[in-house]
SEDO-356653 format. One record per residue: x, y, z of N, C-alpha, C, O in turn; residue in one letter. Coordinates in pm, whole numbers, plus 50000, padded with zeros to 5 digits. Example, Ala and Ser with C-alpha at 12.3 -4.5 7.8 and 13.67 -1.06 7.14 Angstrom:
REM SEDO-356653
513194943150780512304955050780513204967050780514244966850846A512854977550708513674989450714512905000350787513415011450804S
REM end
This chain:
REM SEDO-356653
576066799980749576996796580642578276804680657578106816780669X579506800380660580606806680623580926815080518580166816280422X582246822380530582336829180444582536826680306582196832080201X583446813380351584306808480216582826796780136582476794580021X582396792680258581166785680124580216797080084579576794679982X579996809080143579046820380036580116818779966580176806679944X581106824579913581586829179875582036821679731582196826979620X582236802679784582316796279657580806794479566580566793979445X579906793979692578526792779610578246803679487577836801379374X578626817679555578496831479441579186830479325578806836679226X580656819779324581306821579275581016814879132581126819979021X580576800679171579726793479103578116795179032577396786478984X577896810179047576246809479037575556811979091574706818279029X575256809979240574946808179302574416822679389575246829979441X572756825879396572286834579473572736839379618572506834279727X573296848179592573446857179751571666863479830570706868379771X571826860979947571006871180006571036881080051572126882080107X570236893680068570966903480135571636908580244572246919080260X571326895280344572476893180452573816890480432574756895080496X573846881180320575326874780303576136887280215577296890980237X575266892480115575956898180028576506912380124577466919080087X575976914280211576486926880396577536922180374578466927380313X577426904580456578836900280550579996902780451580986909780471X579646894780326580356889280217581586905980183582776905980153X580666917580205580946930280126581716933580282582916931080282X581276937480379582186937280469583276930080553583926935380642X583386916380509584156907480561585176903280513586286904580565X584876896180372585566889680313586976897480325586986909580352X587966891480309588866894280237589216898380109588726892280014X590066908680088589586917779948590266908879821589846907979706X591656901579891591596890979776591416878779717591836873179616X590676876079806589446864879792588176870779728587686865879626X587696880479786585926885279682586776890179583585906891679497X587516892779544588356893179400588186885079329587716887879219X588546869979368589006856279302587986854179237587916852379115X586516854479368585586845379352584966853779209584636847779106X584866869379227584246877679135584876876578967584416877678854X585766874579009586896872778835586546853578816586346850478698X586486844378894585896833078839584666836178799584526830378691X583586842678827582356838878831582386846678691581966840878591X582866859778680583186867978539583526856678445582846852778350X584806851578491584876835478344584376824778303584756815678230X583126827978383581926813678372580986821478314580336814878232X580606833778323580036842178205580616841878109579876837778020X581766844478068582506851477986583396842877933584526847477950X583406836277896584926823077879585546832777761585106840577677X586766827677802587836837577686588476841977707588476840777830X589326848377681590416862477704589946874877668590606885277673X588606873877626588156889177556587936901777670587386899277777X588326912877645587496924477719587016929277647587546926277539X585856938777629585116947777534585246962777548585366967177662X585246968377480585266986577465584346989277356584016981777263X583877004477391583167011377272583387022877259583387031777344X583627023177131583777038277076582577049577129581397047177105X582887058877184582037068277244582027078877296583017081577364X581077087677289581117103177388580157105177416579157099977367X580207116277534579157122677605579557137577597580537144377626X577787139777523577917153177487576987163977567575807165377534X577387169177641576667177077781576387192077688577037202077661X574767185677654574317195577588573997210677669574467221277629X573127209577790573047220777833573337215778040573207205278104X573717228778071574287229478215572727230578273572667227778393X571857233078229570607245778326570067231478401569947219978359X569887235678490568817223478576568327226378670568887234678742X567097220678708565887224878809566217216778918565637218979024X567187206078910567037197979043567827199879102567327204279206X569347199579116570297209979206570797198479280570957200179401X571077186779228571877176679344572727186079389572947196479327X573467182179540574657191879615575547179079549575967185979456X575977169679531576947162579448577497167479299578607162979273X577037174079220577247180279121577767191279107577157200779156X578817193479049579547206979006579157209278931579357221378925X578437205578822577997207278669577077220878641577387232378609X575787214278667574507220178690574887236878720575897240478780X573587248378647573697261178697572287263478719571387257078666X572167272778799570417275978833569657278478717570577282078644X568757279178654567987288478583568207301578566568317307478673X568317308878458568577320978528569897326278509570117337778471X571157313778548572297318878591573057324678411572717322678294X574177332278475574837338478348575977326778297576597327978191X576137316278383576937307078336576207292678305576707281378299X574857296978288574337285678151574237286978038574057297077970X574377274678007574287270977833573607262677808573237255277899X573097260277647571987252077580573117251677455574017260077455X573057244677381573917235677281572887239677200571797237877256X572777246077053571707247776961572137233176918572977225676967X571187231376799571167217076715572267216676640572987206676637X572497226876576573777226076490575377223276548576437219176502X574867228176676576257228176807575987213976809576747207376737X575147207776870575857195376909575637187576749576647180576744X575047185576647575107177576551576727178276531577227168076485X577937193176571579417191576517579507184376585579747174276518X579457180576734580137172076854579787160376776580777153276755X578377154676709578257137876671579217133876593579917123976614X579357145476446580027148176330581587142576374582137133476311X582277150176504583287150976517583247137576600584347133476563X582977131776651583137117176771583007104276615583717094176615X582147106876514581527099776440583157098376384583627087176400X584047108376322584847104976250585797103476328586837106576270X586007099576457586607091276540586647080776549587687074676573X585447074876530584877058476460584027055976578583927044376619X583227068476654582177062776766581317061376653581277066876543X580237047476742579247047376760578077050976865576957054676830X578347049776957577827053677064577557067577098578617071777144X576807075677099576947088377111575367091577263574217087177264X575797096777323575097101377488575197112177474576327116977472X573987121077458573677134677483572727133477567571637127777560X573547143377698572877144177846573467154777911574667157377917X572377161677970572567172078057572167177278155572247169978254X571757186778172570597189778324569297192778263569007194978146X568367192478398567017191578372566397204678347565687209878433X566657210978219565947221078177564917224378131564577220078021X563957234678220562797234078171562307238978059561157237878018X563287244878006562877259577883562887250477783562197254377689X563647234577757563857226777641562117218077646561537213977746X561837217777560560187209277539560907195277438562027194677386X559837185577438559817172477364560057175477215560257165877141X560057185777172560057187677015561677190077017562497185276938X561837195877090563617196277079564507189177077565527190477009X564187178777172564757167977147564727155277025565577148876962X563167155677032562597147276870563427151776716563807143976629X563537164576716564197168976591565447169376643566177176376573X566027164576745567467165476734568137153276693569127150576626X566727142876794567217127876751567197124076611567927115676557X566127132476550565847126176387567037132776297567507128976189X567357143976379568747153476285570017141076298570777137276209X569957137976396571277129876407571597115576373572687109976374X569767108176330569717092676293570127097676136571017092176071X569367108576088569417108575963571347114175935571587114875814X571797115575967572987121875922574147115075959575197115975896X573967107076080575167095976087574307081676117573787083276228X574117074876089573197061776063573967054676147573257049476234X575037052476158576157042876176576097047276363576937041276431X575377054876421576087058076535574677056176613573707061876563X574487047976744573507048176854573457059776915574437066976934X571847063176962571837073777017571297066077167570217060477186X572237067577247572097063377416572007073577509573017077277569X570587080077534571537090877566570047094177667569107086277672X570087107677744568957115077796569117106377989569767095977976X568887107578069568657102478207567237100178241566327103278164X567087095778334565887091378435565277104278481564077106378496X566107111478498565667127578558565357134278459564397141578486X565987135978281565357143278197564117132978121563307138978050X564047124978129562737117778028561237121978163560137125778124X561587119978312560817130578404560147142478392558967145278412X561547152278339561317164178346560557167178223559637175378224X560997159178090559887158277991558607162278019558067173178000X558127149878078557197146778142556367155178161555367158278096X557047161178307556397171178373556407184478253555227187778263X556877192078168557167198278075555757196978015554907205678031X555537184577940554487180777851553267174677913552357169077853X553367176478032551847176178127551367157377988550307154477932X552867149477988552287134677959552847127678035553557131078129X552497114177992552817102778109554447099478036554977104977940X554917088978121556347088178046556447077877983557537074777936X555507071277968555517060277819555337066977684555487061877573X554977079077715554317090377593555377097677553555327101277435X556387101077620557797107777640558547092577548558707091577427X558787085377624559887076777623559767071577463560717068277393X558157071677418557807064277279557607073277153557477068177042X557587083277168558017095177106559367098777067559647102576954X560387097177184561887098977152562407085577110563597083877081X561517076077107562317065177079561497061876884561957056076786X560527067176903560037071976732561487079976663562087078276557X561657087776762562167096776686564237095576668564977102976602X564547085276742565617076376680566387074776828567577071576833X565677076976933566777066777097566387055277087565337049477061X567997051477125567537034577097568057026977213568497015477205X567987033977322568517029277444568577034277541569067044877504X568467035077639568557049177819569317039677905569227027777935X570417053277941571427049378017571057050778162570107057878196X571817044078250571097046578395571717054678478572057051178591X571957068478420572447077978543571297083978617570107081678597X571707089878683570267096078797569877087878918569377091879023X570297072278871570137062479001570837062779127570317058279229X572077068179126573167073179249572557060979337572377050679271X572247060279461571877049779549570727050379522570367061179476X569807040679536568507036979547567797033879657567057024279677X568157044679741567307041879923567257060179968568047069579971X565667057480001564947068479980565587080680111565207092380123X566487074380186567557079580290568347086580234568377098180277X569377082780107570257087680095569767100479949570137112179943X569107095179876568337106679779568617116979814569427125079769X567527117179952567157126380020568137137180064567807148980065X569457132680105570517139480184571157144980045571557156680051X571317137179905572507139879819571737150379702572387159179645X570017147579672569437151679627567957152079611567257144779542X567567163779702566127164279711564777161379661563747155679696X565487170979520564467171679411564207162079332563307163179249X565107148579347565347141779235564237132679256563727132579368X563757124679160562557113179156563007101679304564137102579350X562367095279342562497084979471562877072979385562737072379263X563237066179440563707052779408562927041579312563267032279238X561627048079358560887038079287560247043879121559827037179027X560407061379138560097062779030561307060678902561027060178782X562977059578970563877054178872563157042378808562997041378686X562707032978903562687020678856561627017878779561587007978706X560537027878794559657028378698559587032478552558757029978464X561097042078553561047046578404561637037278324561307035278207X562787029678400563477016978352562637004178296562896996378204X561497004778388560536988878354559676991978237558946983478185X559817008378183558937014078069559707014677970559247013377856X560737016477988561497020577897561887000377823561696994677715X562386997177935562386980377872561286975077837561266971677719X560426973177890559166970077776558516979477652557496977177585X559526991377642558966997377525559906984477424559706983377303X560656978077480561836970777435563446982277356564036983077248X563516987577468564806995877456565986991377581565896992677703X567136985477494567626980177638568366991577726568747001177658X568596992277848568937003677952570396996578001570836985577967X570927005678085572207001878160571957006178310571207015678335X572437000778385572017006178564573587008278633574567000878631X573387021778693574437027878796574167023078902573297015778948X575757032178962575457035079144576787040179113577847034879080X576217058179144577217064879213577637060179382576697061479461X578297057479412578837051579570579857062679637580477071079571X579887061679738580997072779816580507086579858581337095479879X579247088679870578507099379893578347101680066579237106680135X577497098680101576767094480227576097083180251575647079680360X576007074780105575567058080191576307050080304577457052580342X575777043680335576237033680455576607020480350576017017080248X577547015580402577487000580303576676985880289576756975480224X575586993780420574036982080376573646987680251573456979880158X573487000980232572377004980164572917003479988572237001679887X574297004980004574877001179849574446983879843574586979079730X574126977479915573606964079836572156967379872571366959779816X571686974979937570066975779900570056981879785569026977679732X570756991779687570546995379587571006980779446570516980279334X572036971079505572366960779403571106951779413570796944679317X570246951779547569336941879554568276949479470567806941179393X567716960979452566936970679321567256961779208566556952979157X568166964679186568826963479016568656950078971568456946478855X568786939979119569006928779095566986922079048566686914378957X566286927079125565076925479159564176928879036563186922279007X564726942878947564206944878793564726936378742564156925578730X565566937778712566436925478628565416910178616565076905078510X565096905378748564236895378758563036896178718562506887078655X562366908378753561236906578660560876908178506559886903878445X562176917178451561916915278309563866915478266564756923578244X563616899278275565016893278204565856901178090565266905577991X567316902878110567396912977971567556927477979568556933277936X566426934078043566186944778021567616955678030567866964777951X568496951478159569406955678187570676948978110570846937078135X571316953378047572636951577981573966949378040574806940378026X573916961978121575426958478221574976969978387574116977878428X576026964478419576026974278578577106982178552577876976378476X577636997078595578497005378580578447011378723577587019878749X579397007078824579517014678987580397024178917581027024078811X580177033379023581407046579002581067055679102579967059379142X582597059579147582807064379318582417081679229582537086379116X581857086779380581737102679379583057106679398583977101679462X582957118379318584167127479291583747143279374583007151979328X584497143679513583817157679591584417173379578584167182979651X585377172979448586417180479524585607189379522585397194279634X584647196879379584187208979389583017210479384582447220179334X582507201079433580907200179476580707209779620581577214679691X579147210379634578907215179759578677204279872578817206279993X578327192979815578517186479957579537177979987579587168680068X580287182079916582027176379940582187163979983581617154679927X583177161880114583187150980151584527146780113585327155980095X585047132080094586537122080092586367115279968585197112479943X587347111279871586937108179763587217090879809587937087879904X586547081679732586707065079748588417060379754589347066379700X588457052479807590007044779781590227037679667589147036279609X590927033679620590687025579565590267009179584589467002279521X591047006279680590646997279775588956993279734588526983779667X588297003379795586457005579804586207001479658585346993079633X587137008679533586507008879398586446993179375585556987879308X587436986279435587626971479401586416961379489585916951079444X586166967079611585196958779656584136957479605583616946479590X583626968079569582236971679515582476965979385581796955879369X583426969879258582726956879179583096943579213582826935679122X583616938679311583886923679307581896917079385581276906779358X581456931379502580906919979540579626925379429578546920479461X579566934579306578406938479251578636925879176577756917579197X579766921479077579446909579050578926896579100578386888179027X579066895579197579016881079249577056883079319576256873879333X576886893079339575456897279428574756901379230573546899279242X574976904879105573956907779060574356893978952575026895278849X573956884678986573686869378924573036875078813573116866478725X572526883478776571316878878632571686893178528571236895978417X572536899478600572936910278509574406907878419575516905578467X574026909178262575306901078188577086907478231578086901478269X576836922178201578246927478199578186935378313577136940478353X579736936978389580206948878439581196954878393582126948278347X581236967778395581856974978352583356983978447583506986178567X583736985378396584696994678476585047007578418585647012678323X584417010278515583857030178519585087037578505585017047478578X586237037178440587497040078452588117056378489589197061178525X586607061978451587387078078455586967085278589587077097478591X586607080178676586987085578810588087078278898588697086278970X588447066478907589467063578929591147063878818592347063878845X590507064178720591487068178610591817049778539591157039478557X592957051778467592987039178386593877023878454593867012478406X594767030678614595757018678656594427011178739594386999478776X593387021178756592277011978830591737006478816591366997378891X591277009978669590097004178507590956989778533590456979578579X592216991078498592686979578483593076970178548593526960378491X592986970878697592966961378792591656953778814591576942378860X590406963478767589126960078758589016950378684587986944078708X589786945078581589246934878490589356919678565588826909278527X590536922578726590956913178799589216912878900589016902478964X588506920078904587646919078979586406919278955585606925879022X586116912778866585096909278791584386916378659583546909878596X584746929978618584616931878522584886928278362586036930978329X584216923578275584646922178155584486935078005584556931577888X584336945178037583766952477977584816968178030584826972578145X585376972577947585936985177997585646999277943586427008577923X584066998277920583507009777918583837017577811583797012777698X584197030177833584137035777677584607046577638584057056177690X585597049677551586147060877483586407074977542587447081577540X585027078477601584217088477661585037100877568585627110477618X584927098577453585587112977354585767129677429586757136877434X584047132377492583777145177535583407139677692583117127777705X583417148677811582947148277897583387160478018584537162878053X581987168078078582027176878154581677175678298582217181678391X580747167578304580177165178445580957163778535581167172578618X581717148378534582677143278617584217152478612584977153578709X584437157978490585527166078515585137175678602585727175478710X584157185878584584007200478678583977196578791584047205678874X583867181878849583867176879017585457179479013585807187779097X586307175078947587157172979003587877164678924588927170878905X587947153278861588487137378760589107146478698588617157578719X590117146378620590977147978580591587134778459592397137878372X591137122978471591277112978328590577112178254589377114378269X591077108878155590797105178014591727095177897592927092277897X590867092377824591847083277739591187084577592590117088177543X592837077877535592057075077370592117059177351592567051977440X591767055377263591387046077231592727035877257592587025477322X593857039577205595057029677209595457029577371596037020277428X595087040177424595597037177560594917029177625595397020277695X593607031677608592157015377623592907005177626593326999377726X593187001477465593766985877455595036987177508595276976877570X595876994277514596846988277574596796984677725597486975377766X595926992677817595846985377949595106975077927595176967178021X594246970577820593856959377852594636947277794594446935577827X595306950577726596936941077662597806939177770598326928177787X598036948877847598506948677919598316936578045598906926178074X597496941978084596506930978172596696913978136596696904778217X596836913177987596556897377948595806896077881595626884877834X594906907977841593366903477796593776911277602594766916777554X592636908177557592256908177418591106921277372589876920577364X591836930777352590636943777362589916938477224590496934577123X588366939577248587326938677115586896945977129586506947977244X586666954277041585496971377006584236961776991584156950676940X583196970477058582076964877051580666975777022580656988077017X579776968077010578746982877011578236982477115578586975677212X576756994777101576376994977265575736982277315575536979677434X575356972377182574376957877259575266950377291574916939877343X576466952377275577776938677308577726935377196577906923577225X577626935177070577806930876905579566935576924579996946776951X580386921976901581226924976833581656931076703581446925576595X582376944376718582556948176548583756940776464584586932876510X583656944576356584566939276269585826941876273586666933076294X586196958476248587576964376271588156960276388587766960876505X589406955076324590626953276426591086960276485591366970776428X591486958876653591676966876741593286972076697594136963976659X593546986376708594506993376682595836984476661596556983976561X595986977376785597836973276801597876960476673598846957376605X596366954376669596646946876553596496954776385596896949776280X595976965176397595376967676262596466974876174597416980476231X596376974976075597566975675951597846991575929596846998275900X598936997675937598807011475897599217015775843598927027675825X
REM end
């Protein structure tokens, strides 16, 4: 098959294999898998709408046992430059994002062992009970693990416990690539590929919906970034739904230990054009805006994204690499005004909200 009939077939609907979705990702022309990725986005999506959500990430504690070399964040056990967030510390961070008008609120950090399941349970119930109005999305693949291992339970026992106790959703960081090659090189300690995908298929049949990454620009090869879209793509199929949106986002090396070249932008555009067109059954993509910053966010909406991610009020991780953007809310909509498009605040399920987006709303 040619390029241009994969390429109209994807564009239309139409299943890639993991051969084509190679050629397709290395061949094509970048503004052509553009076209096809932004049609196939408006056959999902009919409209002019983009979506945003009010939101932060609140990086409760630095300490972690697993030590990716990609991370600036993380401090040993031990070290004099860790921290733990008491309850009252981060309940100000909800307090303060809440009267911002988030809903969305992500508290995530490193995998500390000194924190047990009760800490988290009374943090979630401190924070359903005191701002109602706000989702708690929050915790990784690597800490509902480390739970785990912590509480000598299984992780349906973890996952149904914190989700008693008011999570109402798990985000998919910790996934970076999904090929047991590159783990290995970026991060040792971390769960294998298959146990991501196992906390994900638990966590969705607890019926909590999840979101799925891919950090990219590390040390993968560019087979193995569609062996990780063919993962995502492959849960997705067996339990419809479960996954909400896809969120790519390039590694940031400056002050990491295993360093390295940061993505082009160029790369940021391929990868979501061909993640759209290769993950057929996953609803939204997103554009990961704060490692490439916001002129990129917004070219992204040309490449198949409909969804421009989120507020991000607080955030430490990706800054201590190196990122350097951020935004508020009006600068959101205006690149996406900008663009042509129609910013809608949304929540974390895609529920359109009511309040009118800033440039329209009355003041």
């Amino acid at each position: 098959m040619s390029l241009a009939d994969a390429l109209d077939r994807a564009a239309a609907g139409g299943r890639l294999s993991y051969e084509e979705g190679v050629r397709l990702f290395m061949e094509a022309p970048i503004h052509e898998l553009g076209a096809a990725a932004y049609h196939r986005r408006t056959q999902m999506h009919p409209g002019n709408d983009v979506t945003y959500v009010i939101d932060t990430t609140i990086n409760y504690t630095n300490v972690c046992n697993v030590h990716c070399t990609f991370c600036a964040f993380f401090r040993h056990e031990g070290s004099k430059e860790g921290y733990t967030m008491s309850h009252d510390e981060v309940l100000e961070h909800v307090g303060w994002a809440a009267d911002q008008g988030a809903t969305q609120i992500m508290i995530q950090g490193g995998v500390n062992p000194e924190l047990p399941l009760a800490w988290f349970t009374e943090l979630f119930r401190k924070v359903a009970a005191r701002y109602p109005g706000v989702d708690i999305h929050s915790l990784s693949v690597s800490e509902v693990l480390g739970l785990a291992k912590v509480e000598g339970k299984s992780v349906e026992a973890i996952l149904a416990a914190l989700k008693e106790a008011g999570l109402k959703s798990l985000p998919g960081a910790g996934a970076e690539i999904l090929v047991d090659r590159v783990r290995k090189r970026i991060s040792a300690r971390k769960v294998a590929p298959e146990g991501w995908i196992d906390v994900m298929r638990k966590a969705q049949r607890l019926g909590m919906p999840t979101t799925a990454t891919m950090m990219f620009g590390s040390v993968e090869t560019k087979e193995e970034r569609i062996m990780h879209l063919d993962v995502i793509r492959a849960l997705q199929d067996e339990n419809p739904g479960g996954f909400t949106a896809f969120i790519p986002w390039y590694y940031v090396p400056h002050k990491t230990y295993l360093r390295g070249t940061e993505a082009s932008g160029y790369e940021y555009l391929r990868v979501l054009a061909i993640s759209r067109l290769y993950l057929d059954n996953v609803p939204h993509l997103q554009a990961s805006w704060l490692t490439p910053g916001l002129k990129m966010g917004q070219l992204a909406l040309f490449y198949g994204c409909d969804d421009m991610g989120g507020t991000i009020l607080e955030e430490r991780v990706v800054k201590l690499a190196g990122s350097t953007n951020e935004a508020t809310r009006a600068e959101l909509e205006r690149v996406i005004r900008d663009a042509g498009f129609n910013p809608v605040i949304r929540d974390t399920y895609w529920n359109a909200r009511r309040e009118m987006p800033l440039a329209t709303a009355a003041t």
